[in-house]
py3Dmol code that shows the C-alpha trace and the ligand (Angstrom):
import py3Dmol

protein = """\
ATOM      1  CA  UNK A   1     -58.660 -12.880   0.953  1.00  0.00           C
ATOM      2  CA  UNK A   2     -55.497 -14.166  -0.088  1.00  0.00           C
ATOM      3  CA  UNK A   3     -52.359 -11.696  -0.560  1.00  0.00           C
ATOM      4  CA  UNK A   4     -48.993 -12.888  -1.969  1.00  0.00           C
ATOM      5  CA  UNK A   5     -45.869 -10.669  -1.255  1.00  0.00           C
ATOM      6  CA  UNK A   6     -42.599 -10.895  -1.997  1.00  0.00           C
ATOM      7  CA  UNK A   7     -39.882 -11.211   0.926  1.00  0.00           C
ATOM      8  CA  UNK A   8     -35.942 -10.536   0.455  1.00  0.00           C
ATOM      9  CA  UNK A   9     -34.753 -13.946   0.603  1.00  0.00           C
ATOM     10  CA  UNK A  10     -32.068 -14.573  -0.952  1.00  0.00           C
ATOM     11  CA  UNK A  11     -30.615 -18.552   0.089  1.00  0.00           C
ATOM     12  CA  UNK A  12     -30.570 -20.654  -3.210  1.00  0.00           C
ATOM     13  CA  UNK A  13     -31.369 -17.928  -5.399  1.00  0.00           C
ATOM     14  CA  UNK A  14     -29.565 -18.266  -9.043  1.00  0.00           C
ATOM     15  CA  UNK A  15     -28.821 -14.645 -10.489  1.00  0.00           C
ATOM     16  CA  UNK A  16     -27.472 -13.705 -13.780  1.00  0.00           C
ATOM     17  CA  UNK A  17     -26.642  -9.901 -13.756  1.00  0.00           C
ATOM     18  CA  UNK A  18     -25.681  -8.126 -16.935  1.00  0.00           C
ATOM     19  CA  UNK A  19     -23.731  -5.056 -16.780  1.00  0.00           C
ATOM     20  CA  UNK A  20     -23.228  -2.653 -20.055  1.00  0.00           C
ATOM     21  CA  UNK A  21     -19.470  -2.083 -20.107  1.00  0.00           C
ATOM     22  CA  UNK A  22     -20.320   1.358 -21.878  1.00  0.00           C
ATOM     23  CA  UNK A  23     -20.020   4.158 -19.002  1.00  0.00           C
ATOM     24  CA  UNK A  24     -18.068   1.626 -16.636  1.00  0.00           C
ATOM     25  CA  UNK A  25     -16.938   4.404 -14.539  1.00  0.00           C
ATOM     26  CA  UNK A  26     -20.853   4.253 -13.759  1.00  0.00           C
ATOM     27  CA  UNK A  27     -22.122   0.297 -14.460  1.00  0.00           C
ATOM     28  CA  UNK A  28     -18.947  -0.913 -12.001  1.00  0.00           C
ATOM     29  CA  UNK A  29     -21.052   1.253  -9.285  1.00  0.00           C
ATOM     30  CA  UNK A  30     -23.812   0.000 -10.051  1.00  0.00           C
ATOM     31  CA  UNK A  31     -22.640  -3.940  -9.758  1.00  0.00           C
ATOM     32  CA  UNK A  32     -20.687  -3.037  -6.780  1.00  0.00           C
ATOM     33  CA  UNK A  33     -24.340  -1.925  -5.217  1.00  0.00           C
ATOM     34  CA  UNK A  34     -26.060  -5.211  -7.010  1.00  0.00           C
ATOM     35  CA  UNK A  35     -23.722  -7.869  -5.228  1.00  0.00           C
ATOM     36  CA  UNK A  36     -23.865  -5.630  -1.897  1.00  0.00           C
ATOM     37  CA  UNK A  37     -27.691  -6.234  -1.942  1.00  0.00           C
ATOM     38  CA  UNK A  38     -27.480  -9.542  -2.753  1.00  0.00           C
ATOM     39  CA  UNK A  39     -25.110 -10.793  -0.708  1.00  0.00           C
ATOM     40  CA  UNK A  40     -26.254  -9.292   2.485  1.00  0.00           C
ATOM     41  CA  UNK A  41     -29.809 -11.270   1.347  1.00  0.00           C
ATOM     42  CA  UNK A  42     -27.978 -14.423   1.586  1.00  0.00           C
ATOM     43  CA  UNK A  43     -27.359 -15.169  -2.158  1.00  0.00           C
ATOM     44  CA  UNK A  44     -24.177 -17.625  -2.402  1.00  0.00           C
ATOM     45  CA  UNK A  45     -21.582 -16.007  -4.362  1.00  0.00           C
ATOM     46  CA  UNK A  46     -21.349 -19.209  -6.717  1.00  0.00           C
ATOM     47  CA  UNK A  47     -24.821 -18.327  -7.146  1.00  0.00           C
ATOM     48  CA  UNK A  48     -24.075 -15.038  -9.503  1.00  0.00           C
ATOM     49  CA  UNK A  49     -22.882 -14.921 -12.532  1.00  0.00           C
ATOM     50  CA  UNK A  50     -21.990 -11.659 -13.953  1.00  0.00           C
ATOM     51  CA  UNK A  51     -21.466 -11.198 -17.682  1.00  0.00           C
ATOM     52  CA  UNK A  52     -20.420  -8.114 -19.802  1.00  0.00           C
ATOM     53  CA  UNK A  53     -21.620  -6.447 -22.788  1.00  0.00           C
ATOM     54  CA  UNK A  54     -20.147  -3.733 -24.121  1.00  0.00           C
ATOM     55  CA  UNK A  55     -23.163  -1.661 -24.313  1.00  0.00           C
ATOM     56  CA  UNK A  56     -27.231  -1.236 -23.108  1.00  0.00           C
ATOM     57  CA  UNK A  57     -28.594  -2.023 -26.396  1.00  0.00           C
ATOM     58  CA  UNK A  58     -26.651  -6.052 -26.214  1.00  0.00           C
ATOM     59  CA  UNK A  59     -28.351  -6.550 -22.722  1.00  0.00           C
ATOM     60  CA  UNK A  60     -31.657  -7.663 -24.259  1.00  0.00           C
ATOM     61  CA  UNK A  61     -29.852 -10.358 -26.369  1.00  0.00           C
ATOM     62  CA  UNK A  62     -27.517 -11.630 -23.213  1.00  0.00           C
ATOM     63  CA  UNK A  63     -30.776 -11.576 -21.010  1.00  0.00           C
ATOM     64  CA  UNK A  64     -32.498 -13.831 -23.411  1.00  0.00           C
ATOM     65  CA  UNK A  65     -29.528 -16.407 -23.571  1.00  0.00           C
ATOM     66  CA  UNK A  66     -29.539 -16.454 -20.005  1.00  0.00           C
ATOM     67  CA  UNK A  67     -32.943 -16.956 -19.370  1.00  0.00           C
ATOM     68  CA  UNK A  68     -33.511 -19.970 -21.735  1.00  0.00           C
ATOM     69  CA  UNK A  69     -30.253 -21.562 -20.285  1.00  0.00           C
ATOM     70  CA  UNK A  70     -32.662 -22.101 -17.425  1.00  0.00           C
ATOM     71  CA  UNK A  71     -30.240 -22.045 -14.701  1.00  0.00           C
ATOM     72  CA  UNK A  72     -31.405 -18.736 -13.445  1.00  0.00           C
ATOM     73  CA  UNK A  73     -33.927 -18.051 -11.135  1.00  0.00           C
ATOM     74  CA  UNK A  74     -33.920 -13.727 -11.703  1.00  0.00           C
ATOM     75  CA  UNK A  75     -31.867 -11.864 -14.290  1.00  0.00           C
ATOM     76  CA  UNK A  76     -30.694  -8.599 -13.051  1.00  0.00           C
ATOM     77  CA  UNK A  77     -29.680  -5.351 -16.137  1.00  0.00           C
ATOM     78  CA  UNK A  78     -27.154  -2.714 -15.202  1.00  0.00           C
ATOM     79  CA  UNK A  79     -26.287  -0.221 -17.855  1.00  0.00           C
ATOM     80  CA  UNK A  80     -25.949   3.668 -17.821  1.00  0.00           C
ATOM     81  CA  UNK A  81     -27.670   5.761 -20.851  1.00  0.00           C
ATOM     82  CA  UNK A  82     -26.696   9.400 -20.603  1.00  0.00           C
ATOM     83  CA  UNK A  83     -28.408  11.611 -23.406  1.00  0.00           C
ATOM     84  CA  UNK A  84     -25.860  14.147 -23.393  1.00  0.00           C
ATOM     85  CA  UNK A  85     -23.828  11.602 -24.931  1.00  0.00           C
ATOM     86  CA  UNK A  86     -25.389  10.490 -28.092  1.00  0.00           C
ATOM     87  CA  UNK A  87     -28.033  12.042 -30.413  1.00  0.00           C
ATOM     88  CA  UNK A  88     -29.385   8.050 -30.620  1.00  0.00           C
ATOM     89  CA  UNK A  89     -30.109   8.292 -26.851  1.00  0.00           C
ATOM     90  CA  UNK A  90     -34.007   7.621 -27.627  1.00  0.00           C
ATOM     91  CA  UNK A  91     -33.224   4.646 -29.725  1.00  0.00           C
ATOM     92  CA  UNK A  92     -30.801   2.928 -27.484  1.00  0.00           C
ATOM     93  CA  UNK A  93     -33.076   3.810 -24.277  1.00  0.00           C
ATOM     94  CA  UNK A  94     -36.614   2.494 -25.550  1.00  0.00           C
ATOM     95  CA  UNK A  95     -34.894  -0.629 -26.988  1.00  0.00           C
ATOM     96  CA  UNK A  96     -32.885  -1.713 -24.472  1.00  0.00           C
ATOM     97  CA  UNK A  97     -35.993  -1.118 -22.176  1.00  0.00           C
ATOM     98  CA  UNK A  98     -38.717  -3.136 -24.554  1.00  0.00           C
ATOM     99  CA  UNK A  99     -36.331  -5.803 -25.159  1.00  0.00           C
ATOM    100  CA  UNK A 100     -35.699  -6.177 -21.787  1.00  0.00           C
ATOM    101  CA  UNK A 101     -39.178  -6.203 -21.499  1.00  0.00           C
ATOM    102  CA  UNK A 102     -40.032  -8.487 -24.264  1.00  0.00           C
ATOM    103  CA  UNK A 103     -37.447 -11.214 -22.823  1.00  0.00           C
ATOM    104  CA  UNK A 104     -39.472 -11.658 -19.384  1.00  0.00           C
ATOM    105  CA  UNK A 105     -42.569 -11.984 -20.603  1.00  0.00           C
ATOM    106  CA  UNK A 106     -41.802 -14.518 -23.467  1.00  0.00           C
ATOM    107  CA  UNK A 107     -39.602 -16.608 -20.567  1.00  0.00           C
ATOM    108  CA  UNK A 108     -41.642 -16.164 -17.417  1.00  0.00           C
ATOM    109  CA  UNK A 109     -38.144 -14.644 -16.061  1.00  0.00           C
ATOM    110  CA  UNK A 110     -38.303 -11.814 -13.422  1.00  0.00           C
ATOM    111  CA  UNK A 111     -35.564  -9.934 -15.411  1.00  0.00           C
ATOM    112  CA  UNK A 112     -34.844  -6.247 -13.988  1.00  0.00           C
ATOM    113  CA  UNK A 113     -34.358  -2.977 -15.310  1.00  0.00           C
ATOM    114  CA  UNK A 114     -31.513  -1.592 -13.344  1.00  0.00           C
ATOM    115  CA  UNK A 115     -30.175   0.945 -16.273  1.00  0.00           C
ATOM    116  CA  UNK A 116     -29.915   4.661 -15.991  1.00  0.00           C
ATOM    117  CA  UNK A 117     -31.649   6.748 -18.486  1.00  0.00           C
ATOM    118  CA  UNK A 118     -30.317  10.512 -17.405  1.00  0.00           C
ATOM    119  CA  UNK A 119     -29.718  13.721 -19.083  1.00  0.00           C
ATOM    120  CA  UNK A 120     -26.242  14.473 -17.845  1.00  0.00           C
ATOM    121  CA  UNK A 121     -23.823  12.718 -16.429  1.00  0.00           C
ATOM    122  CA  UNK A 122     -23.552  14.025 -13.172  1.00  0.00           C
ATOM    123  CA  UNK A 123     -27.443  12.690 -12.330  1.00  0.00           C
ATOM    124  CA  UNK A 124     -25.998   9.293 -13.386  1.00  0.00           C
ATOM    125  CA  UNK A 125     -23.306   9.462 -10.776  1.00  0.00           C
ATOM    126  CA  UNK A 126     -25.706  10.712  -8.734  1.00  0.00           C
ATOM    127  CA  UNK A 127     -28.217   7.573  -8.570  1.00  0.00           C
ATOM    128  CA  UNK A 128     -25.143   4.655  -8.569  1.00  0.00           C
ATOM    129  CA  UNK A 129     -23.785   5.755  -5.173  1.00  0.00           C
ATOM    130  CA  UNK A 130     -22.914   9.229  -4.743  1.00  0.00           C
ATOM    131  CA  UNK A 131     -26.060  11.340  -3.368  1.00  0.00           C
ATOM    132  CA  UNK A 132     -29.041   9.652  -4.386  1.00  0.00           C
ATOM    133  CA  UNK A 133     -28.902   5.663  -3.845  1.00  0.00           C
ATOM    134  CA  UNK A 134     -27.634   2.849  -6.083  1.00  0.00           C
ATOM    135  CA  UNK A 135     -30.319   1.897  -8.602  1.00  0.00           C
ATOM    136  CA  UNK A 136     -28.158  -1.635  -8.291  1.00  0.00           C
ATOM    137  CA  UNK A 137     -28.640  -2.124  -5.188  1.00  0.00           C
ATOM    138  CA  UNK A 138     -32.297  -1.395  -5.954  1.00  0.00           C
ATOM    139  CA  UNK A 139     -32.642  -3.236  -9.015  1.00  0.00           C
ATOM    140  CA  UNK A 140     -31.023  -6.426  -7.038  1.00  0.00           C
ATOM    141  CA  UNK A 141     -33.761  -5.692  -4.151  1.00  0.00           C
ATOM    142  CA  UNK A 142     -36.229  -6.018  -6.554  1.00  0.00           C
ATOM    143  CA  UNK A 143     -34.921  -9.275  -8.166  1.00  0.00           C
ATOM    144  CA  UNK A 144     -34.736 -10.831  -4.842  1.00  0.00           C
ATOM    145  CA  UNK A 145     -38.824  -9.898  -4.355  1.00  0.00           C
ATOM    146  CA  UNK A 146     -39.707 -10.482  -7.389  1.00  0.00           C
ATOM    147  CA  UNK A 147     -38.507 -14.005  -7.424  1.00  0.00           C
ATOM    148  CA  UNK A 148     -39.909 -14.617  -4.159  1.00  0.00           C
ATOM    149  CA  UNK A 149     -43.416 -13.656  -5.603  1.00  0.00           C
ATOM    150  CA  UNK A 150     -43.086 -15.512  -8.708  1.00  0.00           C
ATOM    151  CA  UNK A 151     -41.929 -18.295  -6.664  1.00  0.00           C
ATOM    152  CA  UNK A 152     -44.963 -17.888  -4.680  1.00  0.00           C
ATOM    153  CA  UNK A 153     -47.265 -17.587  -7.116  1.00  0.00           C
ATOM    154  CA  UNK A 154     -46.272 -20.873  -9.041  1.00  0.00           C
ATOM    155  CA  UNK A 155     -47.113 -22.706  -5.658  1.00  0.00           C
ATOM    156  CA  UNK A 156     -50.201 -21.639  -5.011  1.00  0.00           C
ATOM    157  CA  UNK A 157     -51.303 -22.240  -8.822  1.00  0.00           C
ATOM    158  CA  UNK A 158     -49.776 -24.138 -10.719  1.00  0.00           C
ATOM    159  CA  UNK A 159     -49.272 -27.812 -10.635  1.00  0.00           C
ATOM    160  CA  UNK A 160     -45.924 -28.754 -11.716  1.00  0.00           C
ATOM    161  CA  UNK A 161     -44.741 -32.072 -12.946  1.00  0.00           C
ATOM    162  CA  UNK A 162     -40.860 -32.889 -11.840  1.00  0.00           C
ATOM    163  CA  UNK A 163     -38.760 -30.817 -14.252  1.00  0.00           C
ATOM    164  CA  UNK A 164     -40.784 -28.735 -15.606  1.00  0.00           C
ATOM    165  CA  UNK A 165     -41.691 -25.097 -15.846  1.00  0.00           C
ATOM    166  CA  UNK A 166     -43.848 -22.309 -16.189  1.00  0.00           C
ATOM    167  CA  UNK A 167     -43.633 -22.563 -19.613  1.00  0.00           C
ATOM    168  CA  UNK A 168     -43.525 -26.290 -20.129  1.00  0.00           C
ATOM    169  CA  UNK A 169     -46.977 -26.134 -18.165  1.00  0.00           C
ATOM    170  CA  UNK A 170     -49.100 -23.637 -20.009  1.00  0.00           C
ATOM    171  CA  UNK A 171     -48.134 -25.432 -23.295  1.00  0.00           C
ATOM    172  CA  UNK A 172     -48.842 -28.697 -21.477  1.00  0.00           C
ATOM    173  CA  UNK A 173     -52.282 -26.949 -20.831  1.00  0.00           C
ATOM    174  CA  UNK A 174     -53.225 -25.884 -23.868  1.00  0.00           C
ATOM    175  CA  UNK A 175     -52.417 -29.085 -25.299  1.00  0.00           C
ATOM    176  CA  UNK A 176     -55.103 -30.145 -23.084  1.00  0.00           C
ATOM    177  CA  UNK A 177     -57.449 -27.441 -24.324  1.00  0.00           C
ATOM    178  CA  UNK A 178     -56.653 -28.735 -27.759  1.00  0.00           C
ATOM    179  CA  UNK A 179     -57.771 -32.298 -27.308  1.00  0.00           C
TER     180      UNK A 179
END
"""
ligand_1 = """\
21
INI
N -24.618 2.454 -24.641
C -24.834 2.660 -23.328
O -24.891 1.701 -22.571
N -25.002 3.922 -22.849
C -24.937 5.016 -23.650
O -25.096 6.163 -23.147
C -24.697 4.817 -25.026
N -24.595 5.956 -25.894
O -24.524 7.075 -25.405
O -24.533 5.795 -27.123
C -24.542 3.508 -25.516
N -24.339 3.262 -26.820
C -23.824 2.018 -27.322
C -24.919 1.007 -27.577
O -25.483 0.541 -26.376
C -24.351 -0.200 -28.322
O -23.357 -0.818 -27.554
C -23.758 0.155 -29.688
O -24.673 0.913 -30.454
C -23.403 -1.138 -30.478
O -24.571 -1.883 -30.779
"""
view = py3Dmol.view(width=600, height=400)
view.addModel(protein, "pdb")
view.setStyle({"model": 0}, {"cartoon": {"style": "trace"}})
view.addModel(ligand_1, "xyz")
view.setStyle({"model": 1}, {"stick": {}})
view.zoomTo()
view.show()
């Protein structure tokens, strides 16, 4: 039997983190938690890059500019969504989350879902420091496993030639298929 598990390794890791500016009493907990995690798992601070949208629903598009700039290993999205504060809440919640989605599948990127999606404000608070964890510091724990089992995976199965990628190999196989 064969098991593959993630471990929270950080050394060498590239992360991209992109943090809603939209609630920033909230999203600036939420980074501070992010870069605590990562940082104490050995990520190299010239290693992050941190860029700012102004609000959840631009995270999907920044993600997927990141991603196919290939220079990051994970992708890591901090945003707060608070219903009480817009009758779109719906909308900008099951967007942000499929296109978040959507962007990791089509570019074999562990990309994280570190946003808030709470009725009030106060559980917001709540879950980026102040009684119930830091869903950054969670999402960024995540990111760091994930990458490590993605990592994993591509070395036990996949054959790469020098440069390429996950993507640049299945299309290489399915030229092969083709032929
Ligand atoms: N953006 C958030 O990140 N959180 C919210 O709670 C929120 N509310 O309440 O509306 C919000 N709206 C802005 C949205 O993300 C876009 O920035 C805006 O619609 C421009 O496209």
């Amino acid at each position: 039997m064969r098991i593959i598990s993630g471990q929270l390794q950080g050394e060498w890791t590239h992360v991209g983190i992109i943090v809603a500016r939209f609630n920033e009493t909230i999203t600036k907990n939420l980074l501070e938690g992010a870069l605590d995690c990562l940082l104490r798992h050995g990520v190299e601070e010239e290693h992050i890059t941190t860029v700012w949208v102004p609000g959840a629903f631009e995270i999907p598009l920044a993600a997927k500019t990141l991603a196919i700039s290939n220079q990051f290993d994970v992708i890591i999205c901090l945003g707060a969504i608070i219903r009480g504060q817009t009758p779109h809440f719906e909308y900008v919640a099951a967007q942000t989350a499929a296109g978040v989605s959507a962007v990791s599948l089509e570019s074999y990127t562990p990309i994280i879902f570190g946003v808030l999606t709470t009725d009030t404000i106060e559980q917001a608070m709540e879950r980026s420091g102040c009684k119930s964890g830091n869903k950054g510091f969670e999402a960024a724990m995540a990111a760091l496993e994930m990458n490590d089992v993605i990592t994993k995976i591509g070395d036990e199965f996949y054959e790469f030639e020098e440069g390429t990628d996950l993507e640049a190999n299945q299309e290489t196989e399915e030229d092969d298929s083709n032929q």
